[in-house]
GUMI-746148 format. One record per residue: residue number from 0; residue in one letter; chain; z, y, x of N, C-alpha, C, CB in turn. Coordinates in steps of 0.2 Angstrom, whole numbers. Last residue first. Glycine has a CB too. Example, Ala and Ser with C-alpha at 12.3 -4.5 7.8 and 13.67 -1.06 7.14 Angstrom:
% GUMI-746148
+-----+------+-----+-------+-------+-------+-------+-------+-------+-------+-------+-------+-------+-------+-------+
| seq | type | mol |    nz |    ny |    nx |   caz |   cay |   cax |    cz |    cy |    cx |   cbz |   cby |   cbx |
+-----+------+-----+-------+-------+-------+-------+-------+-------+-------+-------+-------+-------+-------+-------+
|   1 |    S |   A |    35 |   -11 |    64 |    36 |    -5 |    68 |    39 |     0 |    64 |    29 |    -3 |    70 |
|   0 |    A |   A |    39 |   -28 |    66 |    39 |   -22 |    62 |    39 |   -16 |    66 |    45 |   -22 |    57 |
+-----+------+-----+-------+-------+-------+-------+-------+-------+-------+-------+-------+-------+-------+-------+
% end
This chain:
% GUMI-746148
+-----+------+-----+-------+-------+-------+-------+-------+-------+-------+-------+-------+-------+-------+-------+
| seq | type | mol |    nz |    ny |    nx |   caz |   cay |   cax |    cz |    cy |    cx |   cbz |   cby |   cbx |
+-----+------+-----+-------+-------+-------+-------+-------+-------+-------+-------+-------+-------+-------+-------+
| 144 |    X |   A |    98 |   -50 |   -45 |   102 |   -52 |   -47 |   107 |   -55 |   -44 |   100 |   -54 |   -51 |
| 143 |    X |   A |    89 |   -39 |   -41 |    96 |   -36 |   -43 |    98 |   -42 |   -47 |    97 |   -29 |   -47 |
| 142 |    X |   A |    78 |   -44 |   -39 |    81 |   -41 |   -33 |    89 |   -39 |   -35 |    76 |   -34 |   -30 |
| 141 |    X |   A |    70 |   -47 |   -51 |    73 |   -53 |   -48 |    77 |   -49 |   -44 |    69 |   -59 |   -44 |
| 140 |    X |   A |    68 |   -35 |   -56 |    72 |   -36 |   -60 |    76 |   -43 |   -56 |    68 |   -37 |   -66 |
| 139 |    X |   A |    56 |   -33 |   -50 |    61 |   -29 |   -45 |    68 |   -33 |   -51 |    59 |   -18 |   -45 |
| 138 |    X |   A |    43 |   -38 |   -52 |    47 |   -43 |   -52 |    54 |   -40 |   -48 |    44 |   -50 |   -48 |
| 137 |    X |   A |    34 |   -27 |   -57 |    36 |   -34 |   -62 |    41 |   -40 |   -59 |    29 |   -37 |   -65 |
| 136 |    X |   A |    33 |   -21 |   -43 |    39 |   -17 |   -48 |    40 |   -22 |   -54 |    36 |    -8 |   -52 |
| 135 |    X |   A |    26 |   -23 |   -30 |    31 |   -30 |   -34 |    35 |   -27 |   -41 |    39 |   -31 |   -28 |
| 134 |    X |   A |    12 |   -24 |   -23 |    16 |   -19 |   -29 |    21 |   -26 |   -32 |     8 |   -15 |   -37 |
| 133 |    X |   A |    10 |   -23 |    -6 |    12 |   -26 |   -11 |    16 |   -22 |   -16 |    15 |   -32 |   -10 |
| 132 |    X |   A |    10 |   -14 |     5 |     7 |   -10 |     0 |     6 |   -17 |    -7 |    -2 |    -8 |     4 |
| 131 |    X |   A |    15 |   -17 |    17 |    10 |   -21 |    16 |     6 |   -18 |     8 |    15 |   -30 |    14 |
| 130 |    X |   A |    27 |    -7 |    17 |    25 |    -8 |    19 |    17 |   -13 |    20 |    30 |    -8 |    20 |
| 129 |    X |   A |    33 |   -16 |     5 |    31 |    -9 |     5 |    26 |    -6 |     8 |    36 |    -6 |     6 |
| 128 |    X |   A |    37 |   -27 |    11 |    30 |   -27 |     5 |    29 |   -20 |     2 |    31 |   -32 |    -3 |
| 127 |    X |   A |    46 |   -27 |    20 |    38 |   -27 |    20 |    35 |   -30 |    15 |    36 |   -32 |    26 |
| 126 |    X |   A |    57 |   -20 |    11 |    51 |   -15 |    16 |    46 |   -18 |    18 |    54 |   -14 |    23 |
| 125 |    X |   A |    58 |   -32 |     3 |    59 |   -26 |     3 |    54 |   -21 |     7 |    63 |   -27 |     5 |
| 124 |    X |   A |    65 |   -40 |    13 |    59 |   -42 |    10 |    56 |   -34 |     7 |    61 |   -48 |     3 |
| 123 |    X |   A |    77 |   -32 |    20 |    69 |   -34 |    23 |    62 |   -36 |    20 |    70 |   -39 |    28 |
| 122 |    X |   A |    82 |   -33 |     7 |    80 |   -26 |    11 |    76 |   -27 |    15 |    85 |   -24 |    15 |
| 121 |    X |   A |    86 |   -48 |     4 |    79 |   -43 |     1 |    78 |   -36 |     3 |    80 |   -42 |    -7 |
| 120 |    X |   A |    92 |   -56 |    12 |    87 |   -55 |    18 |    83 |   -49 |    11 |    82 |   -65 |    23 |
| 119 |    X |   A |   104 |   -60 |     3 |   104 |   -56 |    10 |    99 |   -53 |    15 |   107 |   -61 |    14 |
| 118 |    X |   A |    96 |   -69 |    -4 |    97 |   -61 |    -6 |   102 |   -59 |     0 |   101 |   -60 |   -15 |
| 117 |    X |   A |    83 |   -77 |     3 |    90 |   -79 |     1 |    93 |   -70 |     0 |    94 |   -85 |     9 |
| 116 |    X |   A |    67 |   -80 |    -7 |    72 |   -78 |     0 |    79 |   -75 |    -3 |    66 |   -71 |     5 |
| 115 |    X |   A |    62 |   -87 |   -16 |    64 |   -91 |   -12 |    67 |   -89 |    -7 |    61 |   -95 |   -10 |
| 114 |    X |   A |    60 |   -78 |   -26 |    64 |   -84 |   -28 |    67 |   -85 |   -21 |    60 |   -92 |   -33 |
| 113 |    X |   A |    51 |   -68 |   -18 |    55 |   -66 |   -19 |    62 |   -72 |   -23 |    51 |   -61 |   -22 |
| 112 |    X |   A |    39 |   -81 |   -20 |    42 |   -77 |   -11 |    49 |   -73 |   -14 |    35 |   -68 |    -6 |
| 111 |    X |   A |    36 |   -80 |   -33 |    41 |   -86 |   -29 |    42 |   -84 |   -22 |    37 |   -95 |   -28 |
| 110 |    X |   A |    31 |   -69 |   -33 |    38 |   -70 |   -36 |    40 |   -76 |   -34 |    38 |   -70 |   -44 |
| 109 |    X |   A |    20 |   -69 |   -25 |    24 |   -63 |   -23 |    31 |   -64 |   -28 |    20 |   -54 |   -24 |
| 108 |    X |   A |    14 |   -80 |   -30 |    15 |   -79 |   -21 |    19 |   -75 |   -22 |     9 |   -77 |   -15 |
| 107 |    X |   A |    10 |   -75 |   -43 |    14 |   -82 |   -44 |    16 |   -80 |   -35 |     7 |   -91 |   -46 |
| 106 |    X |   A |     1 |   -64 |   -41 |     6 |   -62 |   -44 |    13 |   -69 |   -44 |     2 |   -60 |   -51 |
| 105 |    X |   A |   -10 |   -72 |   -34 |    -4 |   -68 |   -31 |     2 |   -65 |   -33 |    -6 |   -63 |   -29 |
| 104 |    X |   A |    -9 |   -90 |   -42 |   -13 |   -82 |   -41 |    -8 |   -79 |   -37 |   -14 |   -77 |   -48 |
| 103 |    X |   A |   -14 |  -106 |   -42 |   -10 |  -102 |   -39 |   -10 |   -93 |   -39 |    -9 |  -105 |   -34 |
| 102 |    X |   A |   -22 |  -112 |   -58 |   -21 |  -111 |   -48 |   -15 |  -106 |   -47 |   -29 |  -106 |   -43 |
| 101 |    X |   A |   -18 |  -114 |   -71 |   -21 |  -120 |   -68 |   -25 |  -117 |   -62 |   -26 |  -123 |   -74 |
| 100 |    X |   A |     0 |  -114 |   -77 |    -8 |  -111 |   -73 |   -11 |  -115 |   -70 |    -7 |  -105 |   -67 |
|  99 |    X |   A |    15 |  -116 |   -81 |     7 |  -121 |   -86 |     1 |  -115 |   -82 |     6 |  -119 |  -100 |
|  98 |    X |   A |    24 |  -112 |   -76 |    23 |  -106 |   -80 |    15 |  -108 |   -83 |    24 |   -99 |   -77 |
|  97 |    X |   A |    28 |  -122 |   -68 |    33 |  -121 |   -73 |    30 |  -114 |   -79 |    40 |  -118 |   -69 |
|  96 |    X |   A |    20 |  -119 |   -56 |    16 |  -125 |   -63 |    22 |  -124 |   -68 |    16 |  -136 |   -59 |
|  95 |    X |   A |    20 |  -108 |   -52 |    15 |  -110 |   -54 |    15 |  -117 |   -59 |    12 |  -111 |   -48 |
|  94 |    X |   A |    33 |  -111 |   -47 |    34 |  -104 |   -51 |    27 |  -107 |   -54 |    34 |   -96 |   -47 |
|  93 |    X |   A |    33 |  -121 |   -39 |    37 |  -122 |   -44 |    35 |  -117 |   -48 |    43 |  -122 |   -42 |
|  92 |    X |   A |    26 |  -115 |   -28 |    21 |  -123 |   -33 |    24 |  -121 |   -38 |    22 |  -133 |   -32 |
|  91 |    X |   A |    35 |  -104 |   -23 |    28 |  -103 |   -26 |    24 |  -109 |   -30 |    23 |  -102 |   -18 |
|  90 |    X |   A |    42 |  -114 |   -19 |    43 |  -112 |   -22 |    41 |  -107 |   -27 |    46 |  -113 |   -21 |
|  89 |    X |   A |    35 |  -122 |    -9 |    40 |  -123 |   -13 |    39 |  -122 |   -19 |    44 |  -122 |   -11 |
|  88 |    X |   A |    34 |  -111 |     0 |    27 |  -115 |    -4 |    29 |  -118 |    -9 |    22 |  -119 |     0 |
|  87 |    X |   A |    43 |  -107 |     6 |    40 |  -103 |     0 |    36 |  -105 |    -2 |    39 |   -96 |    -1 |
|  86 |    X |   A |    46 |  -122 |    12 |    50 |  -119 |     9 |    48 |  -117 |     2 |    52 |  -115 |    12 |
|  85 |    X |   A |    35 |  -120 |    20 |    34 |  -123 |    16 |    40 |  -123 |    12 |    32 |  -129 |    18 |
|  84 |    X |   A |    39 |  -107 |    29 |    31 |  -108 |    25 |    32 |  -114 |    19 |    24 |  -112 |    31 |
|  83 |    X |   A |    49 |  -112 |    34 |    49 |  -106 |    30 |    44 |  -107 |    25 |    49 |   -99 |    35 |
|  82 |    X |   A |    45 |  -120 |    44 |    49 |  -120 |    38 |    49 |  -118 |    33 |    53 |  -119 |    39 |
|  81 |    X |   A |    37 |  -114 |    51 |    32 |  -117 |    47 |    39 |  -119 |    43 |    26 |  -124 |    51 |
|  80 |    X |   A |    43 |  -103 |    57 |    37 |  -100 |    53 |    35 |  -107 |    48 |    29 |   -96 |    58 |
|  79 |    X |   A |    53 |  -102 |    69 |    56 |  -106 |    60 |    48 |  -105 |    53 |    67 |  -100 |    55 |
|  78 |    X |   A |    45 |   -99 |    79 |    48 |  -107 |    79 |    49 |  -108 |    70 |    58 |  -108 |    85 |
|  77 |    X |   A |    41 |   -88 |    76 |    36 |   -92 |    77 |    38 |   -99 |    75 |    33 |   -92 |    83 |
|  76 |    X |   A |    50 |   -77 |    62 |    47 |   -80 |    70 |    45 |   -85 |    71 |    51 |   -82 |    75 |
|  75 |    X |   A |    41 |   -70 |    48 |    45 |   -76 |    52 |    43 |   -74 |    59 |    43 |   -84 |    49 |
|  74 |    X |   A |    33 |   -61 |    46 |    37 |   -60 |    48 |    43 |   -65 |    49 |    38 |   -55 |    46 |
|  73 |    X |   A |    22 |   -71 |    39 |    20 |   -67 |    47 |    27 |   -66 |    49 |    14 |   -58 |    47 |
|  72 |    X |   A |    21 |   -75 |    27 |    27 |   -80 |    31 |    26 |   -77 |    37 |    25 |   -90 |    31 |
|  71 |    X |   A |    14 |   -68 |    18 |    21 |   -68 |    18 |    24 |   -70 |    23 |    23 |   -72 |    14 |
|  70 |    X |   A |     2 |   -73 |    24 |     4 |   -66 |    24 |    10 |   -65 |    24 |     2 |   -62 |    20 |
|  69 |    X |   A |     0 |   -85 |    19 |     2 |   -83 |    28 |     3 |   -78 |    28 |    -4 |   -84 |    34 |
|  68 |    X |   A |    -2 |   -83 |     4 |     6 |   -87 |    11 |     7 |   -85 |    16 |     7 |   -94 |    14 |
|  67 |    X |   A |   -12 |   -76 |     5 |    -7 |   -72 |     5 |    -1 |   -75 |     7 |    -7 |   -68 |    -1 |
|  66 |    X |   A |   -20 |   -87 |     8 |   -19 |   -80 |    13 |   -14 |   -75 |    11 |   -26 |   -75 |    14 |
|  65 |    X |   A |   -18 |   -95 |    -3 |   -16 |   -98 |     4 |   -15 |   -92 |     9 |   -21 |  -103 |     8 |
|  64 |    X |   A |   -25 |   -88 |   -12 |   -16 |   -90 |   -12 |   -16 |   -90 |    -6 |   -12 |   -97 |   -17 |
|  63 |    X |   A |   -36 |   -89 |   -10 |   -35 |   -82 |    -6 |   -27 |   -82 |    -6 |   -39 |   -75 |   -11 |
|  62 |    X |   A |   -39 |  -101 |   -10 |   -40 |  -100 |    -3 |   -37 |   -91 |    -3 |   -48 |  -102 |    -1 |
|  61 |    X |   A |   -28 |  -110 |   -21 |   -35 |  -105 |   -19 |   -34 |  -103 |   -12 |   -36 |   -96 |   -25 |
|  60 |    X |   A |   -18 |  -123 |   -25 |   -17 |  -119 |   -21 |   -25 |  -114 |   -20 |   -15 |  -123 |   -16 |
|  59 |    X |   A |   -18 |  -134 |   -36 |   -18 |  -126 |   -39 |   -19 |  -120 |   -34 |   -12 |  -124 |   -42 |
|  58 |    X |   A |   -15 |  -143 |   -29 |   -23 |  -144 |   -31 |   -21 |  -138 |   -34 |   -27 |  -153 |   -37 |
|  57 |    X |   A |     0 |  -143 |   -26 |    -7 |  -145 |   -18 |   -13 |  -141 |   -22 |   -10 |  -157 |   -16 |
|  56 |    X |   A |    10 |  -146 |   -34 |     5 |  -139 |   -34 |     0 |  -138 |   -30 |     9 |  -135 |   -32 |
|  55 |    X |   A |    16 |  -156 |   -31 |    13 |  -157 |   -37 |     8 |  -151 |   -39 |    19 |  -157 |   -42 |
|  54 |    X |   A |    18 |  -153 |   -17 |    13 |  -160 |   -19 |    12 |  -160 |   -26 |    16 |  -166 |   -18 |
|  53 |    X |   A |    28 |  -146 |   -19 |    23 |  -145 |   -14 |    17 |  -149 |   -17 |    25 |  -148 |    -6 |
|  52 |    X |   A |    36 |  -152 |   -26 |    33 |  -145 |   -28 |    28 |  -144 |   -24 |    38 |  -140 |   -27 |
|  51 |    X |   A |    43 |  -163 |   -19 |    40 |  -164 |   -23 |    36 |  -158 |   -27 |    44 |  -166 |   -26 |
|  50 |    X |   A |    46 |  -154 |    -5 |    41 |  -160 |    -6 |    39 |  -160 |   -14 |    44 |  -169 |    -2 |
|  49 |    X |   A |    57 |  -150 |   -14 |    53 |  -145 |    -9 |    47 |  -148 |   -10 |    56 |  -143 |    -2 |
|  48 |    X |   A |    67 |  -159 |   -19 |    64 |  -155 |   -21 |    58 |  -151 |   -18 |    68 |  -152 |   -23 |
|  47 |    X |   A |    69 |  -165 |    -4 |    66 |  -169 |    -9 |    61 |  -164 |   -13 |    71 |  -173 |   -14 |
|  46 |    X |   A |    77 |  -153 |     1 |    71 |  -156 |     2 |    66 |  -158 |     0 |    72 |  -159 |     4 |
|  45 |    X |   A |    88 |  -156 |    -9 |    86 |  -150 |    -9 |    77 |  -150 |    -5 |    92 |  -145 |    -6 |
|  44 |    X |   A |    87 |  -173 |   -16 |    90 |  -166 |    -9 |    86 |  -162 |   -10 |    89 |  -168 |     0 |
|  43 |    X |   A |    91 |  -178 |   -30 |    87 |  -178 |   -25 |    90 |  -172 |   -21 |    78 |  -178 |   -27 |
|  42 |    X |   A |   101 |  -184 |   -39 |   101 |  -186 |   -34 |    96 |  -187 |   -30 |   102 |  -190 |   -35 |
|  41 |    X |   A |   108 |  -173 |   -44 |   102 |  -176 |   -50 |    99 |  -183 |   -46 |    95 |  -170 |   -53 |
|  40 |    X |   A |   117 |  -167 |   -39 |   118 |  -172 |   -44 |   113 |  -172 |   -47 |   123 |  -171 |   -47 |
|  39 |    X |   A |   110 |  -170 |   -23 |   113 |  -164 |   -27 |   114 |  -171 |   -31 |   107 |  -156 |   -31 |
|  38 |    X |   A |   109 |  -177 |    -7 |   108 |  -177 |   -13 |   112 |  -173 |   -16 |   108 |  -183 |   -14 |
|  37 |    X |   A |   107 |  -168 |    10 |   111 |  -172 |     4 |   110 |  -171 |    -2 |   118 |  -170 |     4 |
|  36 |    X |   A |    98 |  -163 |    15 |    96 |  -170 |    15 |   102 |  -171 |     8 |    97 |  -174 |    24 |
|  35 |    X |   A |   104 |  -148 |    18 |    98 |  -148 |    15 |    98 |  -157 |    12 |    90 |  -145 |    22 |
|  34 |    X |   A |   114 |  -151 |    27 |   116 |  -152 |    19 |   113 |  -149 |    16 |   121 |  -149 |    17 |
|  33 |    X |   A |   105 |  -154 |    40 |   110 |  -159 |    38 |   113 |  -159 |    28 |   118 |  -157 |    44 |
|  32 |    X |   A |   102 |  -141 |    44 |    97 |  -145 |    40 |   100 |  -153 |    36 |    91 |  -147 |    46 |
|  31 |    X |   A |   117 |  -137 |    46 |   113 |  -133 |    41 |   106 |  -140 |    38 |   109 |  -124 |    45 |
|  30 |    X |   A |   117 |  -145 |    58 |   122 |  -144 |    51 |   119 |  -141 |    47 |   128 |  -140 |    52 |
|  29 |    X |   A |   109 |  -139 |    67 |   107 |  -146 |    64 |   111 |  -147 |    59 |   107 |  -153 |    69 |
|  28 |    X |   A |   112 |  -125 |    66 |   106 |  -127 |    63 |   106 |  -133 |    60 |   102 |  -126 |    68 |
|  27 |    X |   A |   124 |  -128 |    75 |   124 |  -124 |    69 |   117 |  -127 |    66 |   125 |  -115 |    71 |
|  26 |    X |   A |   120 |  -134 |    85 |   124 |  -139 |    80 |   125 |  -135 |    73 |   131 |  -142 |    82 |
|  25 |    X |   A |   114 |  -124 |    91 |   110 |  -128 |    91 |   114 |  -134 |    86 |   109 |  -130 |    98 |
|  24 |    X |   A |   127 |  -117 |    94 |   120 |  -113 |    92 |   116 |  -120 |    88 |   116 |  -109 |   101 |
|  23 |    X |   A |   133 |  -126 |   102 |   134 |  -122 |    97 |   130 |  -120 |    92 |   135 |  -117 |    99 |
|  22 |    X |   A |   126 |  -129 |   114 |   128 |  -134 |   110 |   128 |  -133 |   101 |   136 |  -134 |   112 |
|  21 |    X |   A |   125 |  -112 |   119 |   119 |  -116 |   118 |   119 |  -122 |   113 |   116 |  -118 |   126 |
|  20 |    X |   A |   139 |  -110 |   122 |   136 |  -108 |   117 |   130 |  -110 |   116 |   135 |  -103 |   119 |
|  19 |    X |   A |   140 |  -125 |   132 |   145 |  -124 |   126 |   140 |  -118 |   120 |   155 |  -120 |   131 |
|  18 |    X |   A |   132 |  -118 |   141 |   131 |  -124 |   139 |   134 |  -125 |   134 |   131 |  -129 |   143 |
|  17 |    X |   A |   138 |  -107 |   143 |   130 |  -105 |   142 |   131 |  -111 |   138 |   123 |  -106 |   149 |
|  16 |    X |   A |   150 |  -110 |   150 |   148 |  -106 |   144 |   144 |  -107 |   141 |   148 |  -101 |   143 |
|  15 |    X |   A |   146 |  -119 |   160 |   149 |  -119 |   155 |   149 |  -116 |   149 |   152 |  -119 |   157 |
|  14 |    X |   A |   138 |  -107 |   168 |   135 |  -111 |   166 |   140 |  -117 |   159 |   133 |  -114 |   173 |
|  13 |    X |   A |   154 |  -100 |   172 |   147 |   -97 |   168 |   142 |  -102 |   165 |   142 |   -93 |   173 |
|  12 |    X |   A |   158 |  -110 |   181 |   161 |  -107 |   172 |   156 |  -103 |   170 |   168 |  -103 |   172 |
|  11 |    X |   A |   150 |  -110 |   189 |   150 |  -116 |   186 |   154 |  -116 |   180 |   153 |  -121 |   190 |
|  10 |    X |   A |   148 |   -98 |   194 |   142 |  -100 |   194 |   143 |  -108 |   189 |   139 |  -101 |   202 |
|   9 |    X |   A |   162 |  -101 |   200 |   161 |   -94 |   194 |   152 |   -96 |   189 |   160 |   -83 |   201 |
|   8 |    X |   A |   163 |  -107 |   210 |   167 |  -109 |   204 |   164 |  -105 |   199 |   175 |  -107 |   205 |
|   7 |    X |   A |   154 |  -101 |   220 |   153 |  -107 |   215 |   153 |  -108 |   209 |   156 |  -111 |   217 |
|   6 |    X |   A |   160 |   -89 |   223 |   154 |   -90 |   219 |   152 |   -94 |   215 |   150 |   -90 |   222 |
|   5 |    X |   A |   171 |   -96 |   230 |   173 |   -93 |   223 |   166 |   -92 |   218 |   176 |   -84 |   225 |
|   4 |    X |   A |   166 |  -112 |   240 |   166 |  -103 |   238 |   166 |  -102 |   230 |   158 |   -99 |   240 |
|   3 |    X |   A |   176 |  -125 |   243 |   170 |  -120 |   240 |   172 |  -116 |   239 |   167 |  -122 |   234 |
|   2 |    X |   A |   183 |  -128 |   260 |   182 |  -125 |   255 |   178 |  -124 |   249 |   183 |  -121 |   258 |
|   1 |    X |   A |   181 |  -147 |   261 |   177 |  -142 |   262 |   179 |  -137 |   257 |   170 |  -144 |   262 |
|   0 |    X |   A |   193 |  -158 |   272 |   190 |  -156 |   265 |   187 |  -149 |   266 |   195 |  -157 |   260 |
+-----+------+-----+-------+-------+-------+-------+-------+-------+-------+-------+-------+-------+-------+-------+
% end
């Protein structure tokens, strides 16, 4: 029988890790999109909701709304950008049709961006609309709640 080298062994518990962290990493996420699908008590998913707002808001969207979505959504990374996108499109439709407008304006983009990002991430939001030279000060009242 053939010694293996220590190298081996080491090359094979390393790669274990990776593969165990990599598992991880990756069940973290599909858990997360997993209790997006679950029905709330009104018995649509948080999803559902998302689509339904999307679609009720499609025909309010302006071409200049739509550039300021993609403006919003630049600092996403590439992979979670179209999530993300239709999320705050979400919730940009919602803000728009709950307040009877017949399109979507900038002033509707820069408060449903601020609804739809999660108040751990408003320091970053934050800076890039400082940064971007967006005037948010009629919706700074949403950041402190």
């Amino acid at each position: 029988m053939k010694h293996i080298p220590d190298w081996f062994m080491y090359l094979i518990v390393f790669w274990a890790f990776v593969m165990v962290g990599s598992m991880s990493v990756g069940g973290y996420f599909m858990f997360r999109k997993f209790l997006k699908v679950l029905p709330k008590r009104d018995g649509k998913s948080k999803l559902d909701w998302q689509n339904y707002w999307v679609e009720r808001s499609r025909s309010l969207w302006t071409e200049d709304s739509k550039e300021m979505l993609d403006e919003l959504v630049a600092p996403v990374p590439g992979p979670f950008r179209d999530i993300a996108k239709h999320s705050i499109a979400a919730r940009i439709g919602q803000v728009a049709v709950e307040s009877g407008s017949t399109e979507v304006t900038r002033a509707h983009c820069i408060e449903g961006y601020i609804r739809a990002t999660p108040k751990r991430d408003y320091r970053s939001l934050v800076t890039f609309l400082d940064k971007r030279g967006i005037d948010y000060s009629a919706y700074r009242h949403l950041l402190n709640r």
